[in-house]
PDB file of N, CA, C and O in Angstrom, chain B, residues numbered from 101:
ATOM      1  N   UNK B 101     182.880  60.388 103.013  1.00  0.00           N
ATOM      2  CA  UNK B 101     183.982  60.732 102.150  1.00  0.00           C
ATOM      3  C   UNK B 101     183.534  60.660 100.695  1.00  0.00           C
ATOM      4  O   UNK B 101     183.681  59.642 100.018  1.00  0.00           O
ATOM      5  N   UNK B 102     182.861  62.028 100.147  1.00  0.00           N
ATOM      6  CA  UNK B 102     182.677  61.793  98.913  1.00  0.00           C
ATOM      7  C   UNK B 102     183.501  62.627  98.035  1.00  0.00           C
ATOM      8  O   UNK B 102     184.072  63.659  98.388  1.00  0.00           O
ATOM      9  N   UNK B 103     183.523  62.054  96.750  1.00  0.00           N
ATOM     10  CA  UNK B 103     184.128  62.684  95.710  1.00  0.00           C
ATOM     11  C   UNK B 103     183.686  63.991  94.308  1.00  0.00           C
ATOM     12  O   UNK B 103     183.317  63.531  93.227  1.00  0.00           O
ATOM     13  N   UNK B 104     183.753  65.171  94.443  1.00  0.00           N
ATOM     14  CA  UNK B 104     183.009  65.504  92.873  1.00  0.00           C
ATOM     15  C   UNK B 104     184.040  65.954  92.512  1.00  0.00           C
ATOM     16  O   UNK B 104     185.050  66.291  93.129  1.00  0.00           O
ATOM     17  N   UNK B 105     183.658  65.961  91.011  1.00  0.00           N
ATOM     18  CA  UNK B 105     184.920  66.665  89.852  1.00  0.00           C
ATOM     19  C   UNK B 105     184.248  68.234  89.724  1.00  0.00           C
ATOM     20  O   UNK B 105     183.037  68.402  89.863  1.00  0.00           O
ATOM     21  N   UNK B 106     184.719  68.797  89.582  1.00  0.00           N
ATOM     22  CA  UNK B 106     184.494  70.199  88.995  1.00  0.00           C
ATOM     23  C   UNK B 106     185.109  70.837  87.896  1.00  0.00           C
ATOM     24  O   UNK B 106     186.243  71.314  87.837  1.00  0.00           O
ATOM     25  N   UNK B 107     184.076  70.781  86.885  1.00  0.00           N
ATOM     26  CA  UNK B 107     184.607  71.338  85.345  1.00  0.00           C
ATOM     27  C   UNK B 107     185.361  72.448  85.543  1.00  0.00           C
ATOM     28  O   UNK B 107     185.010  73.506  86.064  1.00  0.00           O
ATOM     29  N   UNK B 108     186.423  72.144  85.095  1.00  0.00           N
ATOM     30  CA  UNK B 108     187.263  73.177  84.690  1.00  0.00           C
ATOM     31  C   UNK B 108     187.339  74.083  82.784  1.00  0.00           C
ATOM     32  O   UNK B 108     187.393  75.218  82.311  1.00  0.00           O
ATOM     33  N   UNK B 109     187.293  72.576  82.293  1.00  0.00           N
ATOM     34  CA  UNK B 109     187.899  73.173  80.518  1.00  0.00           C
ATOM     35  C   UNK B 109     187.326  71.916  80.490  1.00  0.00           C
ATOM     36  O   UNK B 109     187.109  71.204  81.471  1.00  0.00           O
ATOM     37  N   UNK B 110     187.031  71.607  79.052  1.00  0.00           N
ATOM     38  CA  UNK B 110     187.042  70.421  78.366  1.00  0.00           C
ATOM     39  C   UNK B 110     187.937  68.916  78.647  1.00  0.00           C
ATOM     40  O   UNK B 110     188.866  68.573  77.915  1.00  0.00           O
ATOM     41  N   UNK B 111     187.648  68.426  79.373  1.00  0.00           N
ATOM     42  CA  UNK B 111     188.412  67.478  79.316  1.00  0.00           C
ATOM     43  C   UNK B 111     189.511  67.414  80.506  1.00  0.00           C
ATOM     44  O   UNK B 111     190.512  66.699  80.549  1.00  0.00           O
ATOM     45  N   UNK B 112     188.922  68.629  81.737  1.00  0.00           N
ATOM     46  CA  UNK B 112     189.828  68.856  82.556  1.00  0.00           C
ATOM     47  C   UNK B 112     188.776  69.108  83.979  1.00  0.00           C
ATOM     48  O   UNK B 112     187.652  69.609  83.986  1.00  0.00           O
ATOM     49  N   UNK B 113     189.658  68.518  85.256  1.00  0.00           N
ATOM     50  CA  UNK B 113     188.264  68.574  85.838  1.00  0.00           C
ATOM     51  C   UNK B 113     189.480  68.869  87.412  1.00  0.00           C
ATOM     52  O   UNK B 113     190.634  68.457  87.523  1.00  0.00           O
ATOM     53  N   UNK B 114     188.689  69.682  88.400  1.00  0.00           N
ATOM     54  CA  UNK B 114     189.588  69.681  89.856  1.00  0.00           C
ATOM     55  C   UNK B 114     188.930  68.625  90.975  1.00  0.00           C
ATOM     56  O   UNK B 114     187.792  68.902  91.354  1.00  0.00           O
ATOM     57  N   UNK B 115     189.646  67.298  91.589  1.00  0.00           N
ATOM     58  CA  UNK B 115     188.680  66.889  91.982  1.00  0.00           C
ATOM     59  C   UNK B 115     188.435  67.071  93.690  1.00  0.00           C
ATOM     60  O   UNK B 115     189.220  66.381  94.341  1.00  0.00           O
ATOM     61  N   UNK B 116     187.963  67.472  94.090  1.00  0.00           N
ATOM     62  CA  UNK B 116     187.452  67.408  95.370  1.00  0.00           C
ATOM     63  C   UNK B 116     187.440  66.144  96.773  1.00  0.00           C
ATOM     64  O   UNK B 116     187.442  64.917  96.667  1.00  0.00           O
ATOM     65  N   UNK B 117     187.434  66.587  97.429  1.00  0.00           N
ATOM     66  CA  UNK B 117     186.796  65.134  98.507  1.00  0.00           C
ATOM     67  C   UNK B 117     186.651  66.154  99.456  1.00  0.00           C
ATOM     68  O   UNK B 117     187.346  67.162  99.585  1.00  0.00           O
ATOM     69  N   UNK B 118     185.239  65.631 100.400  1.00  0.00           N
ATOM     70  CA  UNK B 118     184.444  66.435 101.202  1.00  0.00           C
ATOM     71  C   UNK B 118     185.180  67.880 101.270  1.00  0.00           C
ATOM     72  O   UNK B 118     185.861  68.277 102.216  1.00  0.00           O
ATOM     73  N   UNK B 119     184.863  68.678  99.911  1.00  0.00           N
ATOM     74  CA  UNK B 119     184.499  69.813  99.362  1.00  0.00           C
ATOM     75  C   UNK B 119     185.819  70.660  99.115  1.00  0.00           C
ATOM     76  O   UNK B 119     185.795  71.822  98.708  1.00  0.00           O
ATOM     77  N   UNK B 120     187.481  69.635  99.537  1.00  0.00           N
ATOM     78  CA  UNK B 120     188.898  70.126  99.598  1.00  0.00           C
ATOM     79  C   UNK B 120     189.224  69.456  98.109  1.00  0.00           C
ATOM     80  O   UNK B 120     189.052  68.305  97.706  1.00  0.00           O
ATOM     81  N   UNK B 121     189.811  70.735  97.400  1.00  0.00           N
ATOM     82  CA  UNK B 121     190.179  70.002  96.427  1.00  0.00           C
ATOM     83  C   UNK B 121     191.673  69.599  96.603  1.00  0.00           C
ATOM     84  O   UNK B 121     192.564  70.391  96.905  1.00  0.00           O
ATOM     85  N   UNK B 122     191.906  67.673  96.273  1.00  0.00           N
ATOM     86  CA  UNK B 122     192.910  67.418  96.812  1.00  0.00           C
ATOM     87  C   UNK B 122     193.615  66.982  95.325  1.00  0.00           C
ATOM     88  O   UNK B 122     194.725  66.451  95.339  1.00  0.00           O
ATOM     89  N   UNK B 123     192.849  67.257  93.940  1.00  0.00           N
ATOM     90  CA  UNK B 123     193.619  66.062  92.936  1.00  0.00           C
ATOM     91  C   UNK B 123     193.096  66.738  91.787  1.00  0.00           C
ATOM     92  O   UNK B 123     192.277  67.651  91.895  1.00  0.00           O
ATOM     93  N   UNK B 124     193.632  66.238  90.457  1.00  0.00           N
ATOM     94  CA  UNK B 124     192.826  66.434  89.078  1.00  0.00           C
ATOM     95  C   UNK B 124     192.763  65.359  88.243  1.00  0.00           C
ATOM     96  O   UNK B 124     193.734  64.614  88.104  1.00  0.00           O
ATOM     97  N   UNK B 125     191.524  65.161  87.556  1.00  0.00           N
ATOM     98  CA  UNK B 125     190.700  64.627  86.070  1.00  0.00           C
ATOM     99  C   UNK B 125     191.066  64.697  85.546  1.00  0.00           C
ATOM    100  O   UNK B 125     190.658  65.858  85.564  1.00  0.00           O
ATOM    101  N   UNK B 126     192.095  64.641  84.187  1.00  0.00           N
ATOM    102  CA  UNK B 126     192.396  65.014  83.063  1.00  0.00           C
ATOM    103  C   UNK B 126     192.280  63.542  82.034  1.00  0.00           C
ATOM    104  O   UNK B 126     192.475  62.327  82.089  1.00  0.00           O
ATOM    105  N   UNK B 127     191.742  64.799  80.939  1.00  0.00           N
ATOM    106  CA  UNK B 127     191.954  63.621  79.851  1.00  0.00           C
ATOM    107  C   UNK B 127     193.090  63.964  79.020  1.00  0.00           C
ATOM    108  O   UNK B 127     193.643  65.057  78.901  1.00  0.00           O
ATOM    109  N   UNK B 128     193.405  62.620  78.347  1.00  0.00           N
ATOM    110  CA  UNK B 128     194.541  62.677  77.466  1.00  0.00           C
ATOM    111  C   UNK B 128     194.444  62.339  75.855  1.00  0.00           C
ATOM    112  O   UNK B 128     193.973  61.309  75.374  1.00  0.00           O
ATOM    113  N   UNK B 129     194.802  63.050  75.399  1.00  0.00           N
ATOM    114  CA  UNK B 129     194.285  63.462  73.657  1.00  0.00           C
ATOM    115  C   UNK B 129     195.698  62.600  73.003  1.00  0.00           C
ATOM    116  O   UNK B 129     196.657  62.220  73.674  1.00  0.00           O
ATOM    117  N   UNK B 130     195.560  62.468  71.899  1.00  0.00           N
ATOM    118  CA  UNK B 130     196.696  62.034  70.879  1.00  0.00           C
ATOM    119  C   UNK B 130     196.867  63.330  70.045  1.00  0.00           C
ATOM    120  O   UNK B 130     196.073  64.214  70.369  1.00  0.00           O
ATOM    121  N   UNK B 131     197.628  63.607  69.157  1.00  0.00           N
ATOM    122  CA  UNK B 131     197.646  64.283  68.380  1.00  0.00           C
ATOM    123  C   UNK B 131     196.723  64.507  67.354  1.00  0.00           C
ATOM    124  O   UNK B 131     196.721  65.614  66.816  1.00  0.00           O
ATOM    125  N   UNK B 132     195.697  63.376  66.879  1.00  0.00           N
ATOM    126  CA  UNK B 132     195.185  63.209  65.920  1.00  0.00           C
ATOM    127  C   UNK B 132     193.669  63.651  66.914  1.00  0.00           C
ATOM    128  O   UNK B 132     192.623  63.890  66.310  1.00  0.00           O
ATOM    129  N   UNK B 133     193.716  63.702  68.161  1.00  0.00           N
ATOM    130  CA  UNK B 133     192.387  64.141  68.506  1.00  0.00           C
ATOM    131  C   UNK B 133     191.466  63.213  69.230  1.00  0.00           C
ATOM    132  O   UNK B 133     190.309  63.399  69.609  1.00  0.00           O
ATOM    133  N   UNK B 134     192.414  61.946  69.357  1.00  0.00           N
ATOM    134  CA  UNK B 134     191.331  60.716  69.658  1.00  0.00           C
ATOM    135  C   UNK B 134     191.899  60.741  71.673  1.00  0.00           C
ATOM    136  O   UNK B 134     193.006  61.070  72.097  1.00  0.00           O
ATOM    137  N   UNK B 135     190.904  60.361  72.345  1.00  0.00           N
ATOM    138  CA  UNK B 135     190.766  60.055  73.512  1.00  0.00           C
ATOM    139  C   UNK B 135     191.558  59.006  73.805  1.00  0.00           C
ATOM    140  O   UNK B 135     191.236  57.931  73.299  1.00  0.00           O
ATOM    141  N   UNK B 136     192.457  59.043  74.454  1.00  0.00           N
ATOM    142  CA  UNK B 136     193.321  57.923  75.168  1.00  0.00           C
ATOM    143  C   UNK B 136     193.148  57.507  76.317  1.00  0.00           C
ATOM    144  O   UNK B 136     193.516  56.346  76.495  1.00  0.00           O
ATOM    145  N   UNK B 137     192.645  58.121  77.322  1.00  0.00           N
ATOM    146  CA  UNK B 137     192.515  57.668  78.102  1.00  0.00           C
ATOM    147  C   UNK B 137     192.218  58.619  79.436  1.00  0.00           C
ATOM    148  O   UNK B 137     191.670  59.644  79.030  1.00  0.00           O
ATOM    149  N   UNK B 138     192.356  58.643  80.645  1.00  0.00           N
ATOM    150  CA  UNK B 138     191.900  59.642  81.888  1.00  0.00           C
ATOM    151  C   UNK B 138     192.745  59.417  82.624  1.00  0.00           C
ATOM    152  O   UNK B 138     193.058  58.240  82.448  1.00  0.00           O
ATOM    153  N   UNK B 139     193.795  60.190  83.971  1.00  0.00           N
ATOM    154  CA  UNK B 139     194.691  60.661  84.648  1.00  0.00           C
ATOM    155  C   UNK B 139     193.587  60.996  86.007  1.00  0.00           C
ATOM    156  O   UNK B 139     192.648  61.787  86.100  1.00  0.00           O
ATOM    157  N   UNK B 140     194.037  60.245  86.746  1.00  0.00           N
ATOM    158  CA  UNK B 140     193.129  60.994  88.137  1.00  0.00           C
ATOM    159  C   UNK B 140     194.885  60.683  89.061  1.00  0.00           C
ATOM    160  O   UNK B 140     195.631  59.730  89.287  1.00  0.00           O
ATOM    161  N   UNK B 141     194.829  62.224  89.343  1.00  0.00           N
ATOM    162  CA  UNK B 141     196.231  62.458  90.221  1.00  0.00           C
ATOM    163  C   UNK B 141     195.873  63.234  91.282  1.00  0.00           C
ATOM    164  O   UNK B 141     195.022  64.123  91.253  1.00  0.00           O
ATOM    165  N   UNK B 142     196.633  62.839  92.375  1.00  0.00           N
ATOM    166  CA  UNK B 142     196.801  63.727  93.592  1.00  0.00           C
ATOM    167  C   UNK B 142     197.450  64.742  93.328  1.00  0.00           C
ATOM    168  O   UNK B 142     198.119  64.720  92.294  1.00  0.00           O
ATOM    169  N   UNK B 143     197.464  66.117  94.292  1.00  0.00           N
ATOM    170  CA  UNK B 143     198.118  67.486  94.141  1.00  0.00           C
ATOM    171  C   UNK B 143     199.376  67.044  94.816  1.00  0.00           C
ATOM    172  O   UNK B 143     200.257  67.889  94.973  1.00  0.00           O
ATOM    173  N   UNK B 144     199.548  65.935  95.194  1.00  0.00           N
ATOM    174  CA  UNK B 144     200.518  66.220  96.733  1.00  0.00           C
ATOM    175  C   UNK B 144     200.720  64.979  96.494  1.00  0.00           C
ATOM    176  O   UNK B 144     199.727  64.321  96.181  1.00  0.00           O
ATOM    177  N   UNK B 145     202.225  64.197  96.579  1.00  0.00           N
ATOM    178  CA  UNK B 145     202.497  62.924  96.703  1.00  0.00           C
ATOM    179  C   UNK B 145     202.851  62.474  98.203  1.00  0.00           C
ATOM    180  O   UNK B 145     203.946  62.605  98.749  1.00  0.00           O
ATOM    181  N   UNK B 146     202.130  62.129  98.541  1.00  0.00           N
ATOM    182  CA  UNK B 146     202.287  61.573 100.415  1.00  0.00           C
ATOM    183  C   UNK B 146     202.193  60.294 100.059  1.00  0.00           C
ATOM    184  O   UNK B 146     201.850  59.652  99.066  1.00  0.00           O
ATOM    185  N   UNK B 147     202.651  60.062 101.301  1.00  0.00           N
ATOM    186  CA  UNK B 147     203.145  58.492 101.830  1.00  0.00           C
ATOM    187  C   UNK B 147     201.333  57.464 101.641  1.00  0.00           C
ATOM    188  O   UNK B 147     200.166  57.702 101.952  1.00  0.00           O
ATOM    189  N   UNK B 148     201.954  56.510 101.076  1.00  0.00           N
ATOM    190  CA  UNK B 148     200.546  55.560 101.044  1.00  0.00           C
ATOM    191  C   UNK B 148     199.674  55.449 102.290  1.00  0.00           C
ATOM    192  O   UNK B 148     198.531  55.080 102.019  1.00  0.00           O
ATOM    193  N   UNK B 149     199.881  55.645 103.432  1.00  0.00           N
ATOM    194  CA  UNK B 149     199.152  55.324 104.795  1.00  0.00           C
ATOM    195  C   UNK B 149     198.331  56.849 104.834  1.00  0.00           C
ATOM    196  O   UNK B 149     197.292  56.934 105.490  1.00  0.00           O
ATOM    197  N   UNK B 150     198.853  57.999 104.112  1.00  0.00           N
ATOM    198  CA  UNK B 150     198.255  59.140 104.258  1.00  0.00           C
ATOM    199  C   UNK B 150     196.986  59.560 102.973  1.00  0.00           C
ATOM    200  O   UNK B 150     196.063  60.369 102.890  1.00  0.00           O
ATOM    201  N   UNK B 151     197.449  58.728 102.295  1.00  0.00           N
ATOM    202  CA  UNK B 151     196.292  59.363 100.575  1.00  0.00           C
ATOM    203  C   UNK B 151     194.882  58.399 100.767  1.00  0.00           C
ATOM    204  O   UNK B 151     194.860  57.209 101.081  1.00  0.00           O
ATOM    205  N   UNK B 152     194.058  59.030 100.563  1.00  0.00           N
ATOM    206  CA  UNK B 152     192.416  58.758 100.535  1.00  0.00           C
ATOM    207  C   UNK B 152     192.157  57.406 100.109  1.00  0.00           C
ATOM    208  O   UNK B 152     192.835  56.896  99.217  1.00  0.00           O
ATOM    209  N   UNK B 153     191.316  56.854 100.626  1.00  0.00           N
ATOM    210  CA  UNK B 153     190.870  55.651  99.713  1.00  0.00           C
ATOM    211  C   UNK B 153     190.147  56.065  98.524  1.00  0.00           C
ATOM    212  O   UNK B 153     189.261  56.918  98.578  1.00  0.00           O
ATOM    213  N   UNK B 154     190.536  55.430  97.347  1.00  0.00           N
ATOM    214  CA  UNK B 154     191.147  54.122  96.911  1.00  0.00           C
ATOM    215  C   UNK B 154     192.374  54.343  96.334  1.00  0.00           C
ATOM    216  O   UNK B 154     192.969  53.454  95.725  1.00  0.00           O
ATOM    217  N   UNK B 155     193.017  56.021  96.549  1.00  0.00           N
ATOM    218  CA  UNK B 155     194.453  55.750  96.070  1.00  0.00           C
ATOM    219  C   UNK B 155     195.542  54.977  96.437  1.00  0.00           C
ATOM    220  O   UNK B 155     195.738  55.334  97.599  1.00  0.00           O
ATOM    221  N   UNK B 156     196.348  54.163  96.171  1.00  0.00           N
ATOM    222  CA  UNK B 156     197.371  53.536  96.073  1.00  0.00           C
ATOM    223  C   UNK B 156     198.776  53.863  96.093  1.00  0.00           C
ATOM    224  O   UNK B 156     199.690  53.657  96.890  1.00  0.00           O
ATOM    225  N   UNK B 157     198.633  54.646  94.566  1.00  0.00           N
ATOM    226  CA  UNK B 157     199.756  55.793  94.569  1.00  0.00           C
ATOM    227  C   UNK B 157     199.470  57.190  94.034  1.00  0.00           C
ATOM    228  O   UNK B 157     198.246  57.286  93.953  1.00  0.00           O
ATOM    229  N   UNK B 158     199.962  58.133  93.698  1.00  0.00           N
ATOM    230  CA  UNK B 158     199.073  59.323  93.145  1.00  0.00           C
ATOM    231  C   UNK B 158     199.009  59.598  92.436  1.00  0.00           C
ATOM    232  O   UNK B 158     198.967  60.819  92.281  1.00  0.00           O
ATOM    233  N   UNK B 159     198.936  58.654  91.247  1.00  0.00           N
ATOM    234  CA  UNK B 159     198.318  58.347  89.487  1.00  0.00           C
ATOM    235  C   UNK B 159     197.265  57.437  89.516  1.00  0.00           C
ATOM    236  O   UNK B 159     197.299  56.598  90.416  1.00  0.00           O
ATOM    237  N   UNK B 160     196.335  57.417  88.728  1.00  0.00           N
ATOM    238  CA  UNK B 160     195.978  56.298  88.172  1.00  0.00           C
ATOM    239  C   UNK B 160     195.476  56.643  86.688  1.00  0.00           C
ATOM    240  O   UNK B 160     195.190  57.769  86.282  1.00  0.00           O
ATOM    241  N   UNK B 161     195.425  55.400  85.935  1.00  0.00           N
ATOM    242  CA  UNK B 161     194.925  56.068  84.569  1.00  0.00           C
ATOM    243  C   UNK B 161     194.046  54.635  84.419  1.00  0.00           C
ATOM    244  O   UNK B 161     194.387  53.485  84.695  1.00  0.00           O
ATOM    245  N   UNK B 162     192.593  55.235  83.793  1.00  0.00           N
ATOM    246  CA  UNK B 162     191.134  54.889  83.394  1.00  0.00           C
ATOM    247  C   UNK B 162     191.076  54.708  81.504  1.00  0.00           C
ATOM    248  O   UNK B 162     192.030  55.032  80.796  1.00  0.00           O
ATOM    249  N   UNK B 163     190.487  54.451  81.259  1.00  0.00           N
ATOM    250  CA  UNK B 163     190.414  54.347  79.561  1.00  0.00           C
ATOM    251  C   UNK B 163     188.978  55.347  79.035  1.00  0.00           C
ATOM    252  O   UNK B 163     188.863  55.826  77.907  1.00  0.00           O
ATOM    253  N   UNK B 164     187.946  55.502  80.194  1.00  0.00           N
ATOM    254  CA  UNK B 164     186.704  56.055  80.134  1.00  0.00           C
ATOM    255  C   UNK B 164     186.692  56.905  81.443  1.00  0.00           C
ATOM    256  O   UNK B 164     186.872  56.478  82.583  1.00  0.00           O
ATOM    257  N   UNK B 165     186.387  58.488  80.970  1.00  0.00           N
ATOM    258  CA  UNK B 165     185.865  58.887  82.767  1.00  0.00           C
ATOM    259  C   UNK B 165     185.184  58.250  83.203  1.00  0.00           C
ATOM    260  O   UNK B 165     185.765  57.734  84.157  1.00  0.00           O
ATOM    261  N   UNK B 166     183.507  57.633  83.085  1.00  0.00           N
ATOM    262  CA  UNK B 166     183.030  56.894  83.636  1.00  0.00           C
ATOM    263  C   UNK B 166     183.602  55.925  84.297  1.00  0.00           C
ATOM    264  O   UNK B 166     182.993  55.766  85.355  1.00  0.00           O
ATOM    265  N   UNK B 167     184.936  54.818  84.132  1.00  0.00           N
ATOM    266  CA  UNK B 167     185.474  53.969  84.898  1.00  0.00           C
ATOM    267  C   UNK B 167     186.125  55.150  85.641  1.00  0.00           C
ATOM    268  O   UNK B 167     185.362  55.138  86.607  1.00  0.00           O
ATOM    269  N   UNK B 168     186.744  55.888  85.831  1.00  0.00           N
ATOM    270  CA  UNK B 168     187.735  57.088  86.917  1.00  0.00           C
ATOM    271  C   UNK B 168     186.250  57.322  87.543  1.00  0.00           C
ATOM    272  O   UNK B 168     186.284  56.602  88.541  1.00  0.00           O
ATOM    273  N   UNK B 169     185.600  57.631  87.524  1.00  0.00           N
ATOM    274  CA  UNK B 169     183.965  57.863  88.288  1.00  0.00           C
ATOM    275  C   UNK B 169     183.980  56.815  89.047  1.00  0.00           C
ATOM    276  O   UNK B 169     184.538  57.189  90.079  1.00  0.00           O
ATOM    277  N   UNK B 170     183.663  55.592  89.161  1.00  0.00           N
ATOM    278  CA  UNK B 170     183.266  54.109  89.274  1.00  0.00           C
ATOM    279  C   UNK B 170     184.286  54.081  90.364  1.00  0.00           C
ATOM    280  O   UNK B 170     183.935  54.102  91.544  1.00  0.00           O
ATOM    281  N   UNK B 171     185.623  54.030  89.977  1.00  0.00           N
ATOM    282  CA  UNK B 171     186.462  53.968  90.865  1.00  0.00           C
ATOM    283  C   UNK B 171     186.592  54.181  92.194  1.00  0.00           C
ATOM    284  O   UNK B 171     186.652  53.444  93.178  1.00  0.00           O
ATOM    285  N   UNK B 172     186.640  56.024  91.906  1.00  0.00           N
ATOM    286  CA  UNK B 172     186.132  57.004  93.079  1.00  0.00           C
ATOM    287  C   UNK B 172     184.670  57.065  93.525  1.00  0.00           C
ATOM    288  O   UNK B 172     184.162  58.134  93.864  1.00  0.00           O
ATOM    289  N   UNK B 173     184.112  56.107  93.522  1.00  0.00           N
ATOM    290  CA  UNK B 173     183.284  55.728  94.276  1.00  0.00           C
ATOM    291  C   UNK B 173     181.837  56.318  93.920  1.00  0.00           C
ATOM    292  O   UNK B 173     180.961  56.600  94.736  1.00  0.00           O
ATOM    293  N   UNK B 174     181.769  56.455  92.407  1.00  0.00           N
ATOM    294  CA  UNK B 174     180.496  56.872  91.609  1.00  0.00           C
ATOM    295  C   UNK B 174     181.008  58.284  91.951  1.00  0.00           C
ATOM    296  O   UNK B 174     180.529  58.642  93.026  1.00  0.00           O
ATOM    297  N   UNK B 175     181.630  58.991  91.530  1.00  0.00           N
ATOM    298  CA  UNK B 175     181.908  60.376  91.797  1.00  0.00           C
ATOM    299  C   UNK B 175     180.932  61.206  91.656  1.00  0.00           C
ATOM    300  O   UNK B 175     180.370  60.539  90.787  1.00  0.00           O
ATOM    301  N   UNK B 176     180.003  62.436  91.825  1.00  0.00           N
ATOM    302  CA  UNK B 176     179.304  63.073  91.041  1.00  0.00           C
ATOM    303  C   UNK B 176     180.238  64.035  90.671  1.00  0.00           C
ATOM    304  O   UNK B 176     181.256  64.316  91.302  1.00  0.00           O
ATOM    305  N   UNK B 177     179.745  64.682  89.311  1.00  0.00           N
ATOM    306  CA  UNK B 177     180.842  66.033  88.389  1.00  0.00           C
ATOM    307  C   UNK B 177     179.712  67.167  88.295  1.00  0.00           C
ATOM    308  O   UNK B 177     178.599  67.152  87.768  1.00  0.00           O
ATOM    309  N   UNK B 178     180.185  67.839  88.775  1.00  0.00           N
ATOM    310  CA  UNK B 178     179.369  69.384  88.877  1.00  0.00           C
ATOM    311  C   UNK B 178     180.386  70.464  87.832  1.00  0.00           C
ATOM    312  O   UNK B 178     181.440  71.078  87.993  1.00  0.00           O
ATOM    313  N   UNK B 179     179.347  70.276  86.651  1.00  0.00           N
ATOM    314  CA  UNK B 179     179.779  71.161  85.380  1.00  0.00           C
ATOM    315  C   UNK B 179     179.431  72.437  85.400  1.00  0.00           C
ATOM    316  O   UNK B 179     179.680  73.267  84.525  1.00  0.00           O
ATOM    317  N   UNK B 180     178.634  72.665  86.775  1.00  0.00           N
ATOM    318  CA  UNK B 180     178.642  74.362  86.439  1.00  0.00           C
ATOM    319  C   UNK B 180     179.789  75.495  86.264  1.00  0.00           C
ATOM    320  O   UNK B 180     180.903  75.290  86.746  1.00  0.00           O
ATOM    321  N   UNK B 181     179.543  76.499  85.680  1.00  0.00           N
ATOM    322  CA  UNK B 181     180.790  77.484  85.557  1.00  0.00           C
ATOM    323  C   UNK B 181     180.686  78.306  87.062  1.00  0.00           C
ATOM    324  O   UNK B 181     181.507  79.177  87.348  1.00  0.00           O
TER     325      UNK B 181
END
C-alpha cells in the first residue's frame, strides 16, 4: 500500500494509493503569500473502518509537505507533467 502525489500546479498535488487516485495535497497560502500549512484530504468521506491507513478522518493538516510525506508513509511525489 503505497502512496505518490502527483503534481498537479504549484502547491497542488492528486494523491494516489496503489496507483487509484483516492485524495489531494494542497497547500494553503495567506493572503500575503506565506505558507500556512498542507491539507491531505480524501475524495470521498467514508466511514472510519473503510479509509486507508493512516486516515482517521478525511482531513488532516501538516505545517510542512515533508511532515504530510512522513505521515503517508514517506510518500514518493512524481512531478512529472
Amino acid at each position: 500500500m503505497a502512496y505518490t502525489l502527483h503534481r498537479l500546479a504549484a502547491g497542488s498535488y492528486d494523491l494516489a494509493h496503489d496507483d487509484a487516485i483516492i485524495g489531494s495535497v494542497v497547500r494553503e497560502v495567506s493572503p500575503s503569500g506565506n505558507v500556512k500549512g498542507w491539507h491531505v484530504e480524501l475524495l470521498d468521506d467514508v466511514p472510519t473502518v473503510l479509509r486507508p491507513h493512516p486516515f482517521t478522518r478525511s482531513e488532516h493538516r501538516f505545517d510542512t509537505l515533508e511532515a504530510a510525506l512522513a505521515w503517508l508513509g514517506d510518500a514518493a511525489v512524481d512531478e512529472r507533467d
